[in-house]
LONUNU-278943 format. One record per residue: z negated, x, y of N, C-alpha, C in turn; residue in three letters; residue number from 1. Coordinates in Angstrom, 3 decimals, m for minus. Example, Ala and Ser with C-alpha at 12.3 -4.5 7.8 and 13.67 -1.06 7.14 Angstrom:
# LONUNU-278943
<node><n_pz>m7.800</n_pz><n_px>13.190</n_px><n_py>m5.690</n_py><ca_pz>m7.800</ca_pz><ca_px>12.300</ca_px><ca_py>m4.500</ca_py><c_pz>m7.800</c_pz><c_px>13.200</c_px><c_py>m3.300</c_py><residu>ALA</residu><num>1</num></node>
<node><n_pz>m7.080</n_pz><n_px>12.850</n_px><n_py>m2.250</n_py><ca_pz>m7.140</ca_pz><ca_px>13.670</ca_px><ca_py>m1.060</ca_py><c_pz>m7.870</c_pz><c_px>12.900</c_px><c_py>0.030</c_py><residu>SER</residu><num>2</num></node>
***
This chain:
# LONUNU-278943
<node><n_pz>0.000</n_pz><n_px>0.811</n_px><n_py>m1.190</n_py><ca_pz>0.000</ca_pz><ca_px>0.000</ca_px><ca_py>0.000</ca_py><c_pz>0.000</c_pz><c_px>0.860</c_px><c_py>1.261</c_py><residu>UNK</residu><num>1</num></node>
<node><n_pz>m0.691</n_pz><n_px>2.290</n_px><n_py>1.468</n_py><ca_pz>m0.344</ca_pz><ca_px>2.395</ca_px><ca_py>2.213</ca_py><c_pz>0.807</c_pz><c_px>3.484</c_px><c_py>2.880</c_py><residu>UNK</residu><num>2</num></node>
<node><n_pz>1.672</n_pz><n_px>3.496</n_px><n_py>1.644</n_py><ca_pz>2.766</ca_pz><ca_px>4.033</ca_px><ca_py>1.818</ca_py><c_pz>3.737</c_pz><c_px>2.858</c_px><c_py>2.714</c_py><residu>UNK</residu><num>3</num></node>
<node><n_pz>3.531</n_pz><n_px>1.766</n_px><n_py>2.518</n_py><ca_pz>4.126</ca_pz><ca_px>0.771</ca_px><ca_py>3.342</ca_py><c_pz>3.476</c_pz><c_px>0.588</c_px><c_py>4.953</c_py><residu>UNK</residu><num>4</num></node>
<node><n_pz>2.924</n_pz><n_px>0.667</n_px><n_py>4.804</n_py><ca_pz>1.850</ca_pz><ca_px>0.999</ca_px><ca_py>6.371</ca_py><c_pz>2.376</c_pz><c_px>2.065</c_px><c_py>6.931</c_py><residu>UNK</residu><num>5</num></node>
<node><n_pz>2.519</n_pz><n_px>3.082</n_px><n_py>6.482</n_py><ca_pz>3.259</ca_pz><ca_px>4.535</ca_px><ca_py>7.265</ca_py><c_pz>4.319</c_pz><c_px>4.309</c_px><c_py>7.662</c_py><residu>UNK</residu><num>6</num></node>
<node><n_pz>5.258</n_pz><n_px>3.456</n_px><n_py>6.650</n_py><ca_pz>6.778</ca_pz><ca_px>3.224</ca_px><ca_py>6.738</ca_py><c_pz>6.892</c_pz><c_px>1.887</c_px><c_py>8.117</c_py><residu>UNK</residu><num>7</num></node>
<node><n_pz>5.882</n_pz><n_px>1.342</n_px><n_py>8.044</n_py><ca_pz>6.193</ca_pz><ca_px>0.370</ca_px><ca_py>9.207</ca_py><c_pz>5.641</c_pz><c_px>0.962</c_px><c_py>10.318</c_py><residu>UNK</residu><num>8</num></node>
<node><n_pz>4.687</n_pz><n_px>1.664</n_px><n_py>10.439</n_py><ca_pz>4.474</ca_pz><ca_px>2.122</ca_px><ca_py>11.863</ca_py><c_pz>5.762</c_pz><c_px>3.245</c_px><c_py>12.171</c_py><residu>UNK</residu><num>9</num></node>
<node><n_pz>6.107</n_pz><n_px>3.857</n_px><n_py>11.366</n_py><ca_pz>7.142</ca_pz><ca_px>4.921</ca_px><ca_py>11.752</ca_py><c_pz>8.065</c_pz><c_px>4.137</c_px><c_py>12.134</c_py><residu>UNK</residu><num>10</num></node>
<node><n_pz>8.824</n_pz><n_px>3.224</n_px><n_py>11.623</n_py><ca_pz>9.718</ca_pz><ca_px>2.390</ca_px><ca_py>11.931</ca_py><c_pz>9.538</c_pz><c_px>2.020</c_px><c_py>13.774</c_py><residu>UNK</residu><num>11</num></node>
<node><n_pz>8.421</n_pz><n_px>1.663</n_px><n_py>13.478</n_py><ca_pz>8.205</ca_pz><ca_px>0.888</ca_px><ca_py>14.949</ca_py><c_pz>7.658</c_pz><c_px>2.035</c_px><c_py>15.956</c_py><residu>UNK</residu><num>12</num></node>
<node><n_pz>7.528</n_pz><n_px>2.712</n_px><n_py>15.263</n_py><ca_pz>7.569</ca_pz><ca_px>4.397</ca_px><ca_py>16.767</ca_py><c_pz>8.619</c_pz><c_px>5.102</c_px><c_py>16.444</c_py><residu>UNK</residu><num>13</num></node>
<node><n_pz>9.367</n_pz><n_px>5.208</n_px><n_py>15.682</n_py><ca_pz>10.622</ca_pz><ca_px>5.543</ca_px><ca_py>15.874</ca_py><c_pz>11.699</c_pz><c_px>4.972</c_px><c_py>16.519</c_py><residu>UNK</residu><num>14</num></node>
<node><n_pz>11.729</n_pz><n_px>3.485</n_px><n_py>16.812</n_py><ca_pz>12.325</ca_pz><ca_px>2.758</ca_px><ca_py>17.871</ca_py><c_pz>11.851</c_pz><c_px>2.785</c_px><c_py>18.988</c_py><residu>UNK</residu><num>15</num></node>
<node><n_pz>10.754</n_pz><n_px>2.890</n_px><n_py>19.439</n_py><ca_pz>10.413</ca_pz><ca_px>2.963</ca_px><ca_py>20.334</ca_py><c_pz>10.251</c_pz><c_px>4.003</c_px><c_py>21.003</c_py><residu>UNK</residu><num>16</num></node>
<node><n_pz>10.710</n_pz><n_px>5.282</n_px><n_py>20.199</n_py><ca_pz>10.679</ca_pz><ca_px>6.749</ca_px><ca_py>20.549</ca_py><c_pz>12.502</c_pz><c_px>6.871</c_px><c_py>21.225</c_py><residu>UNK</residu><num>17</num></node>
<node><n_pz>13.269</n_pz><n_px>5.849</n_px><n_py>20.511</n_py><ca_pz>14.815</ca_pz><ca_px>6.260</ca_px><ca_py>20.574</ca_py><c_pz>15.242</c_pz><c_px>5.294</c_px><c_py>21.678</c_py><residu>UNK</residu><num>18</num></node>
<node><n_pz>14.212</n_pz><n_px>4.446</n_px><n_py>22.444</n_py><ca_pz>14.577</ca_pz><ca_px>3.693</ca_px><ca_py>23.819</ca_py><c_pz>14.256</c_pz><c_px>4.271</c_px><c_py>24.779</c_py><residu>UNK</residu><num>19</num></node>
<node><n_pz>15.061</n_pz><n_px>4.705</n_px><n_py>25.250</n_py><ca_pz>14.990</ca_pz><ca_px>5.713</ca_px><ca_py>26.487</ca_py><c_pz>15.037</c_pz><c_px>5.094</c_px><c_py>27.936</c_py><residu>UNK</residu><num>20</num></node>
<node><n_pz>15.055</n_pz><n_px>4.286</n_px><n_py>28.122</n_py><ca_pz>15.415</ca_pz><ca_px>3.245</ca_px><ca_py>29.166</ca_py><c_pz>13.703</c_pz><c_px>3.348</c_px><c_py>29.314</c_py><residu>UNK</residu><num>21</num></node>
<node><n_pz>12.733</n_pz><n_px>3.675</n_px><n_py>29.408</n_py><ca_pz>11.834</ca_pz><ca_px>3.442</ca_px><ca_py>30.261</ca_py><c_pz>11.310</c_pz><c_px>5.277</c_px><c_py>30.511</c_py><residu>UNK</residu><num>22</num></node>
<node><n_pz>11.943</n_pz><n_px>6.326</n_px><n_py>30.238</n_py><ca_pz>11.520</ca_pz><ca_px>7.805</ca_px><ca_py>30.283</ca_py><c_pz>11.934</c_pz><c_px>8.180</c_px><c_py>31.478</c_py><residu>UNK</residu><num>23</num></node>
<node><n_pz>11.326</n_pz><n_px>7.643</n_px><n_py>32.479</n_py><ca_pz>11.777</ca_pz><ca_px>8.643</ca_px><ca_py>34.394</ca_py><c_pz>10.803</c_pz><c_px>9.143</c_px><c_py>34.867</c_py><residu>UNK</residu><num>24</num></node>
<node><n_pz>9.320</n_pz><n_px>9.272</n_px><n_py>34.031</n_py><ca_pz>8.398</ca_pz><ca_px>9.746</ca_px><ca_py>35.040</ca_py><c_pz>7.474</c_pz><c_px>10.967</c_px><c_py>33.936</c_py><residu>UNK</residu><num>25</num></node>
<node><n_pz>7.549</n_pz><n_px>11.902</n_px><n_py>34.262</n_py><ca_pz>7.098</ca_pz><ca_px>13.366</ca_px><ca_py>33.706</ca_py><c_pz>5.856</c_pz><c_px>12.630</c_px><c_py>32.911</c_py><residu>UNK</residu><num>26</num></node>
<node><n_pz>4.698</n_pz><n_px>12.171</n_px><n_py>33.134</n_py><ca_pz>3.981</ca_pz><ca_px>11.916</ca_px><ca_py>32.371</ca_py><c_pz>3.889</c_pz><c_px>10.794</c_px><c_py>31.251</c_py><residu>UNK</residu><num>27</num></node>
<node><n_pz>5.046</n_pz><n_px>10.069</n_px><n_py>31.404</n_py><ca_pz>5.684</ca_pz><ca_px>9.545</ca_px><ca_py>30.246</ca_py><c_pz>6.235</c_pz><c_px>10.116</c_px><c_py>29.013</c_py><residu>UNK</residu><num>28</num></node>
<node><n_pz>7.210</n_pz><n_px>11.214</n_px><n_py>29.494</n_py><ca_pz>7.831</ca_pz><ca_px>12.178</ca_px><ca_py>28.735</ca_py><c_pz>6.403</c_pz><c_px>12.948</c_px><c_py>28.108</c_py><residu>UNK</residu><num>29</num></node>
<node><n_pz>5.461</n_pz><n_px>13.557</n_px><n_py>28.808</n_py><ca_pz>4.645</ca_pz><ca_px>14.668</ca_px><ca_py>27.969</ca_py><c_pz>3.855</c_pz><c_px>13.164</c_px><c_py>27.177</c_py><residu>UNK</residu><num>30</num></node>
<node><n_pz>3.624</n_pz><n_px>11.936</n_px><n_py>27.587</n_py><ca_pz>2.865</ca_pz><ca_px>11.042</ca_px><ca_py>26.222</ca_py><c_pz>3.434</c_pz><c_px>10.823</c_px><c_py>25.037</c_py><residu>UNK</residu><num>31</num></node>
<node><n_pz>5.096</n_pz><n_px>10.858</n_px><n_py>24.919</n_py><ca_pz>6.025</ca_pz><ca_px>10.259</ca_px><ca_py>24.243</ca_py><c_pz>6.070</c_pz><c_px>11.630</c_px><c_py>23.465</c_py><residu>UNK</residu><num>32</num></node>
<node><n_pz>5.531</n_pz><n_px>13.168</n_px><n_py>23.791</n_py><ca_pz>6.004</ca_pz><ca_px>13.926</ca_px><ca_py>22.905</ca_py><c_pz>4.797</c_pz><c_px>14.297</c_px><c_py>22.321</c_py><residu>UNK</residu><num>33</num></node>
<node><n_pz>3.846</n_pz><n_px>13.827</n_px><n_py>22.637</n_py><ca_pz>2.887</ca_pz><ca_px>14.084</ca_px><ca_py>22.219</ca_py><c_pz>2.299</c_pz><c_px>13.188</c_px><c_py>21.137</c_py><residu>UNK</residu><num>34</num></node>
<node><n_pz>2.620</n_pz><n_px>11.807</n_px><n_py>21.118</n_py><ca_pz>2.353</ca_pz><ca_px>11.183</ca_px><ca_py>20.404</ca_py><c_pz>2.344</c_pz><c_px>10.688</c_px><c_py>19.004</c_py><residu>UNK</residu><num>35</num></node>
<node><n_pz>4.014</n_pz><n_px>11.234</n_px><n_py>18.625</n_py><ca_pz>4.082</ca_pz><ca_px>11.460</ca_px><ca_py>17.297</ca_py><c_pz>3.119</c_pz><c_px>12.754</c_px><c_py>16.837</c_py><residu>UNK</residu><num>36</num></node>
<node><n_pz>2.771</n_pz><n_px>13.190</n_px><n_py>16.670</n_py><ca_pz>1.901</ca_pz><ca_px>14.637</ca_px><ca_py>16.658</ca_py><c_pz>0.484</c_pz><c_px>13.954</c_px><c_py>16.856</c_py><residu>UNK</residu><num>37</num></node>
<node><n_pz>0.311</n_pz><n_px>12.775</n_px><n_py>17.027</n_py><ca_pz>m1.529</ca_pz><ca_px>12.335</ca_px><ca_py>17.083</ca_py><c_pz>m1.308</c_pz><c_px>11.453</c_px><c_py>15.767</c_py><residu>UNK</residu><num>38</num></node>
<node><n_pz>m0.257</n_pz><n_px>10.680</n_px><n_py>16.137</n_py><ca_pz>0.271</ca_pz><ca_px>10.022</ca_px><ca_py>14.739</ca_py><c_pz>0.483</c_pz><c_px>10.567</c_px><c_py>14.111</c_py><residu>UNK</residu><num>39</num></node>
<node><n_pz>0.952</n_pz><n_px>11.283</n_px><n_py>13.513</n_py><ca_pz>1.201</ca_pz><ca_px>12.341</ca_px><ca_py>12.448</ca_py><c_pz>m0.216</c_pz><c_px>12.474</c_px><c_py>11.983</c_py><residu>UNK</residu><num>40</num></node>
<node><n_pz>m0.976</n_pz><n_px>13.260</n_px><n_py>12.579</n_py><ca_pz>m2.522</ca_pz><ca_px>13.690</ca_px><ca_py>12.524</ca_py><c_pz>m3.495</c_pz><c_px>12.353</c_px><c_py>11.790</c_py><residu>UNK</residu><num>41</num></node>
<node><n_pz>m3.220</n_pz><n_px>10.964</n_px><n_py>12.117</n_py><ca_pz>m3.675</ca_pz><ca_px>9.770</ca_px><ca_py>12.296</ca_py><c_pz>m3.728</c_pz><c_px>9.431</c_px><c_py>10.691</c_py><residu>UNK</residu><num>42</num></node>
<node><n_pz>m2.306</n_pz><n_px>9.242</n_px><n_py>10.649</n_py><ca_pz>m1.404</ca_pz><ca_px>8.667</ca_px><ca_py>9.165</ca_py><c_pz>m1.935</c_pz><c_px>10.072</c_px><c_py>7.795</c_py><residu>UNK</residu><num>43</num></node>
<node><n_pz>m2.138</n_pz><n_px>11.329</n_px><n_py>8.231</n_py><ca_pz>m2.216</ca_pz><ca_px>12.157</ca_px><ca_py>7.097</ca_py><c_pz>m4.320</c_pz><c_px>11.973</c_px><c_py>7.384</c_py><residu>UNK</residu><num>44</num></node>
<node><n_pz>m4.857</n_pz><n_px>11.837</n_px><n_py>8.174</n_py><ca_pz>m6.334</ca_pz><ca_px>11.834</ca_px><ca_py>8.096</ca_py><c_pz>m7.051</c_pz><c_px>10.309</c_px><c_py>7.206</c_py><residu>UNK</residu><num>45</num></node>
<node><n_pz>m5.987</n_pz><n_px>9.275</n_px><n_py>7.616</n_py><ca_pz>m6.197</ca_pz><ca_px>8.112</ca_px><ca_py>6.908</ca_py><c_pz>m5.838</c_pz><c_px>7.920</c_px><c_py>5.336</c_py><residu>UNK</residu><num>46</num></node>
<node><n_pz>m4.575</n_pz><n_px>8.417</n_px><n_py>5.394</n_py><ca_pz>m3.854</ca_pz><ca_px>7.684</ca_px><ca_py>4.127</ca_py><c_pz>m3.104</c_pz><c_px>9.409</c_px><c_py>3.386</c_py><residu>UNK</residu><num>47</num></node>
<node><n_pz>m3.319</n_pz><n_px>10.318</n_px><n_py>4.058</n_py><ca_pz>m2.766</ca_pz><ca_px>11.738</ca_px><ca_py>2.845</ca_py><c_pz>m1.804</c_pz><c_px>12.435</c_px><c_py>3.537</c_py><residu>UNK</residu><num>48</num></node>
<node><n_pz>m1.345</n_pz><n_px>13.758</n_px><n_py>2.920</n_py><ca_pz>m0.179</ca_pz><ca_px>14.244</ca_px><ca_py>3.139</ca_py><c_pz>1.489</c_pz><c_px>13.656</c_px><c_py>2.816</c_py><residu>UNK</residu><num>49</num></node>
<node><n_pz>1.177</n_pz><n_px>12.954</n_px><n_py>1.428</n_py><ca_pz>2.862</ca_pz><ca_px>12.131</ca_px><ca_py>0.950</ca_py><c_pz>2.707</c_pz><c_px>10.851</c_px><c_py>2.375</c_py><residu>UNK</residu><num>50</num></node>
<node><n_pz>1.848</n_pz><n_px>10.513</n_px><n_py>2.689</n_py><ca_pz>1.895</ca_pz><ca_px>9.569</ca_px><ca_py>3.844</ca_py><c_pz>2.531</c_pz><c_px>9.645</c_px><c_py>4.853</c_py><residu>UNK</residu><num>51</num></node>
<node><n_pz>1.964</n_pz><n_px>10.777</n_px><n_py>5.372</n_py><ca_pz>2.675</ca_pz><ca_px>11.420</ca_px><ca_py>6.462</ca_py><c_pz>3.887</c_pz><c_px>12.116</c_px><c_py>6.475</c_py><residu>UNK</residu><num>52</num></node>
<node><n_pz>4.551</n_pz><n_px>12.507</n_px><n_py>5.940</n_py><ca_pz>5.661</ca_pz><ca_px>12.809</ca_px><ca_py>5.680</ca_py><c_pz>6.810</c_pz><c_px>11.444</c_px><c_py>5.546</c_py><residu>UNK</residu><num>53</num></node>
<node><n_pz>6.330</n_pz><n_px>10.783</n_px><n_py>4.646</n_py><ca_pz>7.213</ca_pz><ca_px>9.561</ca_px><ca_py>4.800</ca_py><c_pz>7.116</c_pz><c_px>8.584</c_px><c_py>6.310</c_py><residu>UNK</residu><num>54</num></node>
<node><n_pz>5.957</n_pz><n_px>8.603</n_px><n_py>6.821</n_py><ca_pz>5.707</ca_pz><ca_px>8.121</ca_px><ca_py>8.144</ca_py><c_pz>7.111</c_pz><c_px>9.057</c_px><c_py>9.122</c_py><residu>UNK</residu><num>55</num></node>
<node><n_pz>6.738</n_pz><n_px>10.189</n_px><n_py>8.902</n_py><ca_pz>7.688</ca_pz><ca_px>11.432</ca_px><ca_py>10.006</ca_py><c_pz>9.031</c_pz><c_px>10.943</c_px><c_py>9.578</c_py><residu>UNK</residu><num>56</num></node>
<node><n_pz>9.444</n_pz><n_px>10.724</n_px><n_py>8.318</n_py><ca_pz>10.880</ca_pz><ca_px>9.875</ca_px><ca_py>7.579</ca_py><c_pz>11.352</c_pz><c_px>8.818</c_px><c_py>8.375</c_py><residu>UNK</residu><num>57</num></node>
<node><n_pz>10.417</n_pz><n_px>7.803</n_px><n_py>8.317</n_py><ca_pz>10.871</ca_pz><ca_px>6.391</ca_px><ca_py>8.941</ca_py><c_pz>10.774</c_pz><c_px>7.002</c_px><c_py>10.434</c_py><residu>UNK</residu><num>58</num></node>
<node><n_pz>10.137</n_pz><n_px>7.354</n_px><n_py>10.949</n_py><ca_pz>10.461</ca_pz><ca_px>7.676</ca_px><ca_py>12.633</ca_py><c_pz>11.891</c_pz><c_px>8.428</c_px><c_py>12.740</c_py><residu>UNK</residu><num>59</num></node>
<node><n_pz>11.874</n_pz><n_px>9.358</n_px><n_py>12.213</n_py><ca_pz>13.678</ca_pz><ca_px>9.835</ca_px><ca_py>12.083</ca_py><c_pz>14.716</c_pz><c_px>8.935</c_px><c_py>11.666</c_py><residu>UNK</residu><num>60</num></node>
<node><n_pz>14.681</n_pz><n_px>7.974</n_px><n_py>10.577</n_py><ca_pz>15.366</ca_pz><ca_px>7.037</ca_px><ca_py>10.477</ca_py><c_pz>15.511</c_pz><c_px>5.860</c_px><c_py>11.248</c_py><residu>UNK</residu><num>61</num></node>
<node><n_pz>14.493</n_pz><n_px>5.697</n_px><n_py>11.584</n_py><ca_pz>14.490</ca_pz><ca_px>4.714</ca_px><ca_py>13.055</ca_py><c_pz>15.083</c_pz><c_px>5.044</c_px><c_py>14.317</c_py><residu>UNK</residu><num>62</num></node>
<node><n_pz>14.546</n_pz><n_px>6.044</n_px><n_py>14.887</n_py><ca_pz>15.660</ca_pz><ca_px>6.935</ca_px><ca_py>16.154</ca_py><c_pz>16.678</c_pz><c_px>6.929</c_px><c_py>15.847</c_py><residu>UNK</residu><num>63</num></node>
<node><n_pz>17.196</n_pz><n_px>7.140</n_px><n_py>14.367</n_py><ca_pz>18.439</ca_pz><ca_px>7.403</ca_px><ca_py>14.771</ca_py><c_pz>19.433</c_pz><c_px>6.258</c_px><c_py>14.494</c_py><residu>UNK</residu><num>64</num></node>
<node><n_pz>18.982</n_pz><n_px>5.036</n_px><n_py>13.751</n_py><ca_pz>19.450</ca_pz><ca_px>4.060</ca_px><ca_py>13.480</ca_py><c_pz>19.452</c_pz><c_px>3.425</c_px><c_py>14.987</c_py><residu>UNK</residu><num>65</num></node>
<node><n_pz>18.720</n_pz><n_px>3.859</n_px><n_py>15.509</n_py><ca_pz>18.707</ca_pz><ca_px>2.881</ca_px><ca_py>17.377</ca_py><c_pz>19.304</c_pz><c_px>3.555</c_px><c_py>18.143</c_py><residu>UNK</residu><num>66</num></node>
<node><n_pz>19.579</n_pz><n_px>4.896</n_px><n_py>17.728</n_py><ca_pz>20.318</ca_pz><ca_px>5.879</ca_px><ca_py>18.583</ca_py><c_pz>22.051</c_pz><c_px>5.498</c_px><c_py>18.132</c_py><residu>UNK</residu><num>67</num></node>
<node><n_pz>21.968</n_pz><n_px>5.027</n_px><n_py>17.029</n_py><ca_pz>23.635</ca_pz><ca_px>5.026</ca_px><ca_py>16.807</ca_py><c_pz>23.986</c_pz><c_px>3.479</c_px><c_py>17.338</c_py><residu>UNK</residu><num>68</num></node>
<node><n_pz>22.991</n_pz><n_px>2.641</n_px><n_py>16.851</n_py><ca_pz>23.430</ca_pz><ca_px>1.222</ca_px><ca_py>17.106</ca_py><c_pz>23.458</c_pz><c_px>1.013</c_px><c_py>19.120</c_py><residu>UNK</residu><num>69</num></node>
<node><n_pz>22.674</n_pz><n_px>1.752</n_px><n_py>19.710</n_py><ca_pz>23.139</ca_pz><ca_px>1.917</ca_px><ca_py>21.545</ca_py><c_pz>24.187</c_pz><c_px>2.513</c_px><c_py>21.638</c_py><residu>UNK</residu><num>70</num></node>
<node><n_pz>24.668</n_pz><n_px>3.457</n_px><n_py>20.575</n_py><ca_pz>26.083</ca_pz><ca_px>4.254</ca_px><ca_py>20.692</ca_py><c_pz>26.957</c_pz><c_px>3.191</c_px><c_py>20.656</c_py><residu>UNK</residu><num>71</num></node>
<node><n_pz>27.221</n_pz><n_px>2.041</n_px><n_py>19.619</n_py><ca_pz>28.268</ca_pz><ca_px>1.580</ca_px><ca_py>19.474</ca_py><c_pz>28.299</c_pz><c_px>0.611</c_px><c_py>20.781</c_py><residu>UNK</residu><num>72</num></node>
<node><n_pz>27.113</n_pz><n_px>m0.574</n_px><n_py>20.701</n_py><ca_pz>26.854</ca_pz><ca_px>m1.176</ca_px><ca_py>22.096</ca_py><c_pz>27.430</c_pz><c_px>m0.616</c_px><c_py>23.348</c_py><residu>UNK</residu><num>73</num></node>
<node><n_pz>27.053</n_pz><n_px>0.535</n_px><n_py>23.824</n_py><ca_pz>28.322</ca_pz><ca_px>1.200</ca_px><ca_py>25.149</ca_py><c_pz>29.166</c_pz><c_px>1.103</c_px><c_py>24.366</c_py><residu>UNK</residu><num>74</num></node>
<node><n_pz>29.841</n_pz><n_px>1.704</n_px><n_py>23.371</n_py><ca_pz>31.292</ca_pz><ca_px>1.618</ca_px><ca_py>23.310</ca_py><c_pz>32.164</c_pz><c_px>0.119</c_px><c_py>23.820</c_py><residu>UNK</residu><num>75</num></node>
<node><n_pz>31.016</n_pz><n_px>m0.373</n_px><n_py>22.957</n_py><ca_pz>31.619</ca_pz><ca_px>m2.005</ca_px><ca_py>22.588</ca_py><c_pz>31.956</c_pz><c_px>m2.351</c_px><c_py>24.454</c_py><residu>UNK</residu><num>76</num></node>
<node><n_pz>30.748</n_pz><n_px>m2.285</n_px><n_py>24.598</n_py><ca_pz>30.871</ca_pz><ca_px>m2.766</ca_px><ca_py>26.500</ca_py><c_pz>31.417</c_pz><c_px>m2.138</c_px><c_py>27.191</c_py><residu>UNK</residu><num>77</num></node>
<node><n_pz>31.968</n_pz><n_px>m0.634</n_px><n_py>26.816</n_py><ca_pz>32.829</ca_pz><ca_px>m0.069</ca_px><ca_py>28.229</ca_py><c_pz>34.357</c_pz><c_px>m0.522</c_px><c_py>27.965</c_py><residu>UNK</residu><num>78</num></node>
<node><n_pz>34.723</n_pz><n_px>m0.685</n_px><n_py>26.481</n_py><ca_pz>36.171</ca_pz><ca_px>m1.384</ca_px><ca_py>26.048</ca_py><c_pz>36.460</c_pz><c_px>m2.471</c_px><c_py>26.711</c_py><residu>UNK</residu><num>79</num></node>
<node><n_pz>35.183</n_pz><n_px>m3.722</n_px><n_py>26.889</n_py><ca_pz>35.716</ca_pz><ca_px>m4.535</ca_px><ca_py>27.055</ca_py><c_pz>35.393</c_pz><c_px>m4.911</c_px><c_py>28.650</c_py><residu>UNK</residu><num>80</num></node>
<node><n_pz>34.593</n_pz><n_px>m3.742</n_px><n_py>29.674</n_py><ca_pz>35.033</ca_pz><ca_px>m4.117</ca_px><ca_py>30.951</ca_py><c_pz>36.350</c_pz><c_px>m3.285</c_px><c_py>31.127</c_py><residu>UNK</residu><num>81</num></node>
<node><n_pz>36.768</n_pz><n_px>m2.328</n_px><n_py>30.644</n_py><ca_pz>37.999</ca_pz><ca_px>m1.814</ca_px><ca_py>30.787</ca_py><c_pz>39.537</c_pz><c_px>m2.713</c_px><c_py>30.649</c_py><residu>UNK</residu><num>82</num></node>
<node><n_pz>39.322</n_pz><n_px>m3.790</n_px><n_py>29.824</n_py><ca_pz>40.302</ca_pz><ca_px>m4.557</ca_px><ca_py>29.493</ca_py><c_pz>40.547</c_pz><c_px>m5.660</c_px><c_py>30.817</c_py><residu>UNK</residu><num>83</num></node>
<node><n_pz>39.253</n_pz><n_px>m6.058</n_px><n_py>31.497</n_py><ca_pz>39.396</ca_pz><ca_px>m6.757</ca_px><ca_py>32.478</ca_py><c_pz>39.902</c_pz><c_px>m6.578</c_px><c_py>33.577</c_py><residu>UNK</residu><num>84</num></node>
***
C-alpha cells in the first residue's frame, strides 16, 4: 500500500513541478527545487528506500508526461491561429 501512496504523491508533484506558469519570483524557484529533496527525505523516512525511488519515478514520469502534453497544446494552438 504504500508503494501506491509514493506513486500518487509523485504523480501529483511531478505535475505540479512541470507547470511552470506560476515560476517568476526567485523564492519560488529555490522552494520548487528544494522540495522534491524534503520529499524524497519524507517518502524514504516513512515508507523505505524501494519507496522512494519509485516516488522520484512517478515525479519524472509526471513532468514529463505534462511537459510533452503543453508541447503538443502550443503546437495545436499556434497552427490554428496561424490558419486564421
Amino acid at each position: 500500500m504504500q508503494y501506491l501512496g509514493s506513486i500518487g504523491v509523485g504523480l501529483v508533484w511531478g505535475w505540479l513541478l512541470s507547470s511552470r506558469s506560476f515560476v517568476n519570483r526567485p523564492v519560488v524557484v529555490i522552494s520548487l527545487t528544494l522540495s522534491p529533496a524534503l520529499l524524497s527525505a519524507e517518502v524514504f523516512w516513512l515508507a523505505g528506500l524501494r519507496s522512494m525511488w519509485i516516488f522520484l519515478a512517478a515525479v519524472v514520469a509526471a513532468a514529463f508526461v505534462h511537459s510533452q502534453w503543453r508541447r503538443e497544446l502550443r503546437q495545436h494552438y499556434e497552427t490554428q491561429t496561424q490558419e486564421f
